[in-house]
N, C-alpha and C positions, 0 to 999 in steps of 0.2 A: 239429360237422359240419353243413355247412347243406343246404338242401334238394337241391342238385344238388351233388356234389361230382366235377366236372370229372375230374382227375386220380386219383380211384380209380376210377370208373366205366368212364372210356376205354378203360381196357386191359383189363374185363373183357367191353365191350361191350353192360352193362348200361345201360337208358335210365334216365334221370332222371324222380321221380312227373310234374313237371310236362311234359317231354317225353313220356312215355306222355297224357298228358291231353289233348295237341295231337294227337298223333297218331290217337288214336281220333276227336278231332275231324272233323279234315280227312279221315279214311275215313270215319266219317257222312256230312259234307256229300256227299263225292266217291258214294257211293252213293246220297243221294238223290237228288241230280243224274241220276244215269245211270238210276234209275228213272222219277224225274218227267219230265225234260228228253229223253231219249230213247226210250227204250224207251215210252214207254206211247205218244206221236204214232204212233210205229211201227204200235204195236196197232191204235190208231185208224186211221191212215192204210191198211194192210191192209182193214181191216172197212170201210171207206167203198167199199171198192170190192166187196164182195158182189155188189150189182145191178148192177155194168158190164156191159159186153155183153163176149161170149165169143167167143174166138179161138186156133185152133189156132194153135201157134205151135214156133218150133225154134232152141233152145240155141244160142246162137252165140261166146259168154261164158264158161266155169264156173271153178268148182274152191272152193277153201276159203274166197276171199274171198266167194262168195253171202250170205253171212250179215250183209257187210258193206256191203250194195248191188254189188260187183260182178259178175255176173252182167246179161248181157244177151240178149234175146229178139228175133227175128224174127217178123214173120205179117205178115197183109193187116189193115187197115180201112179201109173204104170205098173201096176198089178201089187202093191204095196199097202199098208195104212199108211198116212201121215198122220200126227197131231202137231199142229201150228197155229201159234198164237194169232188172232187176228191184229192187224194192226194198229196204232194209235189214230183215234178219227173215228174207228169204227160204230157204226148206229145202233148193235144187237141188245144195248145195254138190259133194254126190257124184254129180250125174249130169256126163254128158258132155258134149261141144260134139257137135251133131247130132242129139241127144235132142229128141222130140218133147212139147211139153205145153197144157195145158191155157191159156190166161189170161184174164180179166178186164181190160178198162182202162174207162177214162173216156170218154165217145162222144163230148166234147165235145174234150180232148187226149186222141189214144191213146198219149202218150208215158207218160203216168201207169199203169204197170199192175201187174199183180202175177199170180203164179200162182194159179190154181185152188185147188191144194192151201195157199195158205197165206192166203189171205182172211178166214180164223175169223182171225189174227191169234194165234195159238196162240205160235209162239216169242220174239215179242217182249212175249206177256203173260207166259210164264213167265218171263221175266228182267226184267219189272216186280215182280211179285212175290217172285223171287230177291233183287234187288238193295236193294227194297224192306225186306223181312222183315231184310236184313244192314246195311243203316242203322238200321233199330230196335235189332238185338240190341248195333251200336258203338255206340250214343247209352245203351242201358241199364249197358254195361260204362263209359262214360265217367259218368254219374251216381253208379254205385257206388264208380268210384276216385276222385272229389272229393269222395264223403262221407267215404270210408277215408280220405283223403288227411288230411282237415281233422281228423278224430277223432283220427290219429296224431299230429298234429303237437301238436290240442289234450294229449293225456297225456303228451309231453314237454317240458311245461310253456310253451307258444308261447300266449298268448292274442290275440285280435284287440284293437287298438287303436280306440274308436271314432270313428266318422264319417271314416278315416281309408284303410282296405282293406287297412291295413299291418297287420303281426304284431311283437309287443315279446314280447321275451324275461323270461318268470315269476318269473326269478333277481335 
């Protein structure tokens, strides 16, 4: 029986060792990607805007996608309306269109802004974290099945060939 055997595994829907080892792969990467690559600028991008200057403003935008940048904000600065998107992270998901709030922008573009409430950067640090902590825990379960993997294979009699990366059969 060799390492993948196509035709018995198919119709049980069982993965094969080395399809399981790709697999935890590409969730590692894909997780630390979406911590490193997104979610933490998030964070940062949030927290940069602390010291902006402050402007009542009112919902014009909502619903589930807030979280995903869509959400958009109305107010004045410097004697002007702005309408700007709030940014990815944002916590308004469940408020309404016409909700009044706090924001922050940038005095320099006030298109750049973000709410009050979410400028600690709080939800896109827990999902750095989140996503973070669950690329470590695939990369630890992908290190354990390539030890397992190679131990099994070493005690039914497979040994590595050297300078080669191939595996000959002990028989």
């Amino acid at each position: 029986m060799g390492d993948l055997d196509v035709e018995t595994n198919a119709g049980k829907g069982v993965l094969g060792p080395r399809t399981a080892v790709v697999f935890a792969l590409v969730l590692t990467l894909l997780l630390a990607a979406l911590s490193g690559l997104v979610m933490r600028p998030a964070a940062q991008h949030l927290r940069s805007l602390q010291d902006g200057r402050q402007a009542d403003a009112t919902l014009v935008a909502a619903g589930s996608g807030c979280f995903l940048g869509g959400c958009k904000v109305r107010f004045e600065a410097e004697g002007r309306t702005v309408v700007a998107n709030l940014p990815v992270g944002s916590s308004h998901g469940k408020n309404v269109v016409g909700e009044r709030l706090t924001v922050r922008y940038r005095e320099d573009d006030p298109q750049v802004v973000a709410s009050q409430d979410d400028v600690g950067g709080g939800g896109p640090a827990v999902g750095t974290a989140v996503f973070g902590a669950g690329a470590v825990l695939f990369l630890v379960m992908l290190v354990w099945s390539t030890v397992h993997l190679r131990r099994r294979r070493a005690e039914d009699g497979h040994t590595p060939v050297p300078g080669t990366g191939a595996m000959e059969s002990g028989v």
